[in-house]
C-alpha positions in Angstrom: -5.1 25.1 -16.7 -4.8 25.7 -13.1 -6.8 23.4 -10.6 -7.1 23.5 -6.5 -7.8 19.8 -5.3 -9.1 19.5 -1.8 -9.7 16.3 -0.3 -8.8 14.3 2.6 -5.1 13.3 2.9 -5.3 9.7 4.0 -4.9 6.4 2.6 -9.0 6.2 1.7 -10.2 6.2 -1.6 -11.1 10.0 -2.2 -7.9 11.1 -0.8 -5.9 8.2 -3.5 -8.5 9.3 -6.1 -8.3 13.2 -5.6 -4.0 12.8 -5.1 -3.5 10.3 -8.3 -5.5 12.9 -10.2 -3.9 16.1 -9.4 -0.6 14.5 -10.1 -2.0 13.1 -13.0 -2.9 16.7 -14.5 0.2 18.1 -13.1 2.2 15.3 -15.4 0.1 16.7 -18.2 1.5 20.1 -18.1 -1.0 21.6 -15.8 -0.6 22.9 -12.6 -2.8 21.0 -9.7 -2.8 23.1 -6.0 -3.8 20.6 -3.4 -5.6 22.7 -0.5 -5.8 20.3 2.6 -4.9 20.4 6.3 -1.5 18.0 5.4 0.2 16.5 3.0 -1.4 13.6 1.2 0.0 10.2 2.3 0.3 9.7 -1.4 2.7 11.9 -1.8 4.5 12.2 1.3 8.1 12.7 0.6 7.8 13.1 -2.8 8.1 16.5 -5.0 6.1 16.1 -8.2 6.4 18.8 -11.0 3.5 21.7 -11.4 2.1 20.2 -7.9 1.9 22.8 -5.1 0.9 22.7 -1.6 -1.0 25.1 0.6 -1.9 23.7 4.3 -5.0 25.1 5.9 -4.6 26.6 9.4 -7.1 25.7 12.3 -7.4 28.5 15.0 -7.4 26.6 18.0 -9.7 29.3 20.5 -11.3 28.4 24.0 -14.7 29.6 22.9 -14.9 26.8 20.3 -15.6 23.3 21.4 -15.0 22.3 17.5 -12.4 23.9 15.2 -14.3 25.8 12.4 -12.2 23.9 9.8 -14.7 24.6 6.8 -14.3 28.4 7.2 -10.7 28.2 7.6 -10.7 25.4 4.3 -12.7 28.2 2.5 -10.8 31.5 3.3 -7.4 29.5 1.8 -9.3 28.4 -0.8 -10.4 32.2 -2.0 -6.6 33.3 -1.2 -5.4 30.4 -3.1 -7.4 30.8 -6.0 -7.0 34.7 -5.7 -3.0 34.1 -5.1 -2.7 32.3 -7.7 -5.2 33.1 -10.3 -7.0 29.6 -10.5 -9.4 27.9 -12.8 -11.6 25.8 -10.9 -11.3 24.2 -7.4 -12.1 20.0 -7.7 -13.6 19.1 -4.2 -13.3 15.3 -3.2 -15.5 14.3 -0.5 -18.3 16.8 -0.2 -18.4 16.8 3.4 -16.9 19.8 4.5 -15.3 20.6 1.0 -18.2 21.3 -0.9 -20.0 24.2 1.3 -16.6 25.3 1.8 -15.9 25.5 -2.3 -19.1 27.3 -2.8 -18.3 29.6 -0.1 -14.8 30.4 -2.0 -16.9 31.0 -5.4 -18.6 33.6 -4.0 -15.9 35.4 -3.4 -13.6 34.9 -6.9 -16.6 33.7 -9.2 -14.4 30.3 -10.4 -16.4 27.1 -10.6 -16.1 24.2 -8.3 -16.8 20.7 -8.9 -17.8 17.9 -6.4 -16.4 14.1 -6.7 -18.9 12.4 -4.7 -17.6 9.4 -2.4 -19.0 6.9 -0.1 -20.0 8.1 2.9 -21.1 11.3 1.3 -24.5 10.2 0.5 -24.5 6.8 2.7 -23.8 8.2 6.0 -22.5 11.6 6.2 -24.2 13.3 4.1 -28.0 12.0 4.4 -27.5 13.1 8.0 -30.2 15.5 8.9 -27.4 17.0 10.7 -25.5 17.8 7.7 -27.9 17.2 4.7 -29.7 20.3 4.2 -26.3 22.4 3.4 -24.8 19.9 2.4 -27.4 19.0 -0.2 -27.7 22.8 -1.0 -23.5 23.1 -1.6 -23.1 19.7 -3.8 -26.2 21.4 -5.8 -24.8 24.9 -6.7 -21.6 22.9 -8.0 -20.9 23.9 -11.4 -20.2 19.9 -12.0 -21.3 16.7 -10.4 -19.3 13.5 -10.3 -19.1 10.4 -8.8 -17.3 7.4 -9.3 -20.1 4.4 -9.7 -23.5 4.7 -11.2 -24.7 3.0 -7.6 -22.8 6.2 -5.9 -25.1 8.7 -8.1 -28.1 6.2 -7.8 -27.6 6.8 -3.8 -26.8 10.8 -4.1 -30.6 11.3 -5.7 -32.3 9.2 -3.6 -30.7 9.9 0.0 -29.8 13.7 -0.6 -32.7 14.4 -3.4 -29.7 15.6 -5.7 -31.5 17.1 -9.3 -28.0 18.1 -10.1 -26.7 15.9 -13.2 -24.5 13.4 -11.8 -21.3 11.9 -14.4 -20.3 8.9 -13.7 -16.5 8.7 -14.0 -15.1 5.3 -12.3 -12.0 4.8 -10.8 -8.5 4.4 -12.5 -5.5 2.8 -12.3 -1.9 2.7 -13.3 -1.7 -0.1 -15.2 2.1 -0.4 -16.2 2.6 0.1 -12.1 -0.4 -2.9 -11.6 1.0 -5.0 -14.2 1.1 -9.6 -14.6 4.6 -10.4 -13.9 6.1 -13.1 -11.9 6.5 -13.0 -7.8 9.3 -11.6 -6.7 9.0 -11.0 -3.1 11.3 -13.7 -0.9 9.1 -13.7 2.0 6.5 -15.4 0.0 8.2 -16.7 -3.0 9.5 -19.3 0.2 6.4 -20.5 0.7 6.3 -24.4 -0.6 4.0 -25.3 -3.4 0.7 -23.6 -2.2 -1.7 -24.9 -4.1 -3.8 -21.5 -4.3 -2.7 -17.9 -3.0 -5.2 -15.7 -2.1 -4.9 -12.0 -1.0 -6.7 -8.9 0.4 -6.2 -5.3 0.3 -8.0 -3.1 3.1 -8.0 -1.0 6.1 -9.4 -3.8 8.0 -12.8 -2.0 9.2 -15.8 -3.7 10.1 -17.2 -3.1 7.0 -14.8 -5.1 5.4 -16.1 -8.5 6.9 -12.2 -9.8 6.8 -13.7 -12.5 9.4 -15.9 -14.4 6.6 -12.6 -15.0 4.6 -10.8 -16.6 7.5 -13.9 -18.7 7.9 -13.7 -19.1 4.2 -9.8 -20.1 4.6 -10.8 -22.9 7.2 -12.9 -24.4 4.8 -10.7 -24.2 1.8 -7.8 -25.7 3.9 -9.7 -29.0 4.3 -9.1 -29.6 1.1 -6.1 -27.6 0.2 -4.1 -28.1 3.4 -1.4 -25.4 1.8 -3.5 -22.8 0.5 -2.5 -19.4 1.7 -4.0 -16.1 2.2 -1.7 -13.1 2.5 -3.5 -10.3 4.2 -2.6 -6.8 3.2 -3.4 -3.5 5.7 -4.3 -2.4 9.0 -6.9 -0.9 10.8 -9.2 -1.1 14.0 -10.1 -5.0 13.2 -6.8 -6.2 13.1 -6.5 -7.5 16.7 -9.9 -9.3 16.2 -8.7 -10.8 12.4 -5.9 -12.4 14.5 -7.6 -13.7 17.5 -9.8 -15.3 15.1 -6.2 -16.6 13.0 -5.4 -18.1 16.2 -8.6 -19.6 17.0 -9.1 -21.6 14.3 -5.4 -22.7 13.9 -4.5 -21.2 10.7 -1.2 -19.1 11.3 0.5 -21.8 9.5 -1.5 -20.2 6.0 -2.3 -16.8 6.8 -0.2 -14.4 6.6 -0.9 -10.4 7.9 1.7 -8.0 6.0 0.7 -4.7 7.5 0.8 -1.6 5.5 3.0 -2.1 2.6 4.3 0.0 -0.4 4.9 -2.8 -2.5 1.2 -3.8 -2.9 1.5 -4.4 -7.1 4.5 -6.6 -6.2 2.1 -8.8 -3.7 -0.3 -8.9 -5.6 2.0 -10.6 -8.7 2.4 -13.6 -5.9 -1.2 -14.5 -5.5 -4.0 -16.2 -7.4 -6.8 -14.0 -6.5 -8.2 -11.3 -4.8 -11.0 -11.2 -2.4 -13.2 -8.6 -0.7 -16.2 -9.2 1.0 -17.4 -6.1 2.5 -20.6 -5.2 3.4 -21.1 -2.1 1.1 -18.3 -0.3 -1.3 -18.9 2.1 -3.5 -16.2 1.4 -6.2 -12.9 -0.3 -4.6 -9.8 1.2 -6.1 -8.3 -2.3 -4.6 -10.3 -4.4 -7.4 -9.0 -2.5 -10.2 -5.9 -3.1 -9.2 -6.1 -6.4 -8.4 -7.8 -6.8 -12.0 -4.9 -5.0 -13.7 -2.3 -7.3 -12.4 -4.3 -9.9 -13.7 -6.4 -11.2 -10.5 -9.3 -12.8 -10.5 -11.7 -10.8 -7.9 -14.2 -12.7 -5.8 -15.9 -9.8 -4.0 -19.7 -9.4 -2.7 -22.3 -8.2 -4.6 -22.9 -5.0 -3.4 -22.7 -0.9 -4.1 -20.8 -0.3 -7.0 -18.6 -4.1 -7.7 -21.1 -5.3 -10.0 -20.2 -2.6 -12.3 -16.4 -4.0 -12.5 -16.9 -7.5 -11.9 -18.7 -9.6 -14.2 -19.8 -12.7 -12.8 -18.0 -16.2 -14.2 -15.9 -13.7 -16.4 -13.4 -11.7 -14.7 -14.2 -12.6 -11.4 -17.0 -13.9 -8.7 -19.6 -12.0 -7.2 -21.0 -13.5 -3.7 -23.8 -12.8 -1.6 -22.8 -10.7 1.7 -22.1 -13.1 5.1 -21.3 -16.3 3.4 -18.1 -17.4 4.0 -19.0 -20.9 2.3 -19.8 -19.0 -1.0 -16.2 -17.7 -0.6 -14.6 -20.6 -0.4 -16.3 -22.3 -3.2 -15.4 -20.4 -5.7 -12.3 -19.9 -4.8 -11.8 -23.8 -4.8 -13.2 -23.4 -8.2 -10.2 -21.3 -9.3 -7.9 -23.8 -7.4 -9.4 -26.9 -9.6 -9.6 -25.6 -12.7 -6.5 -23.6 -13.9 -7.5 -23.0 -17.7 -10.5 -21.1 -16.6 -8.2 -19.1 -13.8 -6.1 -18.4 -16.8 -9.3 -17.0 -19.2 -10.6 -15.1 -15.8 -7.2 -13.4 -15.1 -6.8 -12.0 -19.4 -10.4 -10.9 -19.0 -9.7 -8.8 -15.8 -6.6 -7.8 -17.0 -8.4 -6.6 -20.5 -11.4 -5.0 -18.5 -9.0 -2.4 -16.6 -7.0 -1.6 -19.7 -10.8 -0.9 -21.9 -12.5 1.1 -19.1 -10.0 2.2 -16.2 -6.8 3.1 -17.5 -5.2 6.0 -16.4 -5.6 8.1 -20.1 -9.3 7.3 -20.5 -10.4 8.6 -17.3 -8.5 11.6 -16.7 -9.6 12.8 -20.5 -13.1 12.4 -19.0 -12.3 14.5 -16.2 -10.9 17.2 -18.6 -13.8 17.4 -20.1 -16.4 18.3 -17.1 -13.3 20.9 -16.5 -13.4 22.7 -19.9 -17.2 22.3 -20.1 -17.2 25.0 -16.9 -14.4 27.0 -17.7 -15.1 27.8 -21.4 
């Protein structure tokens, strides 16, 4: 089979979804044509069998004050799929992709199908400035995806989607995100911290990294060694570390930056936390759970479908630091029920999100269109 995969090329979750996937199928013998304005930072510097590149080129023309990116993203999408005699195109991120895809179809015929994402139907998409076409494009799709029932919940009731909607979650690489001991030196120095905490982001507002360093200035009245090792970057960064300094905790916090050996981290710490304010299905969880983490994360969009309360992880309310710290505390005091917490996260990623049991689902919406 021969797929085109447009998405985003950045270090979000539909560009890691849409990449992971294409190379995913490519490993499997097929060929996967990634259709985007650049290379995706997934695969930057790396040649992958059966996976092909085709950049799409912006006219830059005084008349426009905006590039016309979706008609450029369609016309290489008709001379890929033309070119090279594709299947179906696989659209991640509706927003431009979608209306783009459909505009392609009409041109060879071959089917397109829509991943839907979070700011698709949460934002973006339920903009009246983009709905109506939107809306129209993610409904002529041959198939409908999205990664959380809350995702698909959202798509129907903010864009009025009638189009059937599969729920197909997230995966991950679970031999990559695997329990092992710490390795890194830079933390393996630390001296007997009596928990470890990490988090995974961009470090956006919506993240809410603030209520874990108000959570870590509780904790540390107790656990005076307790670290947190802060994984990312982003636009709050400056802010995260103003507030680090303000409340005297440099001494346990630790802010890594972007990293490439995140599963490697992740092996040196206790649990994970996230405490955004909305998510639709955070790839960083799975991975966390995979390595054998604990998650304490907010209840919110799609989480409570990964994290079962008391069993693999904690689910908080939004905004409260104090609920934070206290069950991370928990996890500190009592070490047999860490241990049962970390086998049942581990065991949930290998039952529902491993690599083989998601891509065969996706292979499935593909031959139902193509047969």
């Amino acid at each position: 089979m021969k797929i085109g995969v447009t998405c985003y090329p950045t270090v979000g979750g539909s560009g890691i979804l849409a990449t992971r996937l294409g190379i995913e199928f490519a490993r499997k013998g097929h060929e996967t044509h990634f259709i985007t304005y650049e290379r995706p930072v997934a695969i930057q510097g790396v040649d992958e069998p059966n996976v092909y590149m085709h950049l799409v080129s912006v006219i830059e023309y005084p008349l426009f004050k905006y590039p016309p990116y979706t008609i450029a993203l369609g016309s290489e999408m008709t001379r890929v799929t033309q070119k090279h005699d594709l299947d179906l195109l696989h659209v991640h991120y509706s927003i431009p992709h979608s209306t783009a895809a459909f505009l392609s179809k009409q041109q060879t015929g071959k089917p397109y199908v829509v991943t839907l994402h979070g700011s698709d139907v949460t934002i973006l998409g339920s903009d009246p400035s983009y709905e109506p076409v939107n809306t129209f494009s993610v409904e002529a799709a041959d198939a409908v995806t999205a990664v959380s029932k809350f995702m698909a919940d959202e798509a129907k009731q903010n864009l009025g989607i009638s189009h059937e909607i599969r729920v197909i979650p997230n995966f991950v690489d679970t031999e990559k995100f695997s329990p092992a001991s710490c390795e890194v030196i830079d933390v393996k120095k630390d001296t007997n911290p009596e928990i470890v905490v990490t988090h995974v982001s961009n470090f956006r507002p919506v993240k809410r990294i603030q209520d874990l360093i108000y959570a870590m200035c509780i904790i540390t009245k107790d656990l005076p060694n307790a670290k947190l090792i802060l994984i990312g970057d982003g636009p709050d960064r400056h802010k995260v570390e103003r507030l680090i300094d303000r409340m005297d905790l440099r001494k346990n916090i630790s802010l890594t930056g972007y990293r490439s050996d995140v599963p490697e981290l992740m092996r040196c710490a206790d649990a994970l936390v996230l405490c955004s304010e909305t998510e639709s299905a955070p790839l960083t969880i799975l991975e966390a759970m995979s390595t054998g983490l604990p998650v304490v994360a907010t209840k919110v969009g799609g989480v409570p479908e990964i994290v079962q309360d008391g069993k693999n992880g904690y689910l908080v309310p939004v905004k409260h630091p104090e609920e934070i710290a206290a069950r991370l505390l928990d996890l500190a005091s009592d070490r047999g029920k860490t241990a049962k917490m970390s086998e049942n996260a581990r065991k949930t990623v290998l039952e529902k999100y491993s690599t083989n049991k998601v891509v065969k689902q996706y292979m499935d919406v593909y031959n139902s269109i193509t047969r």
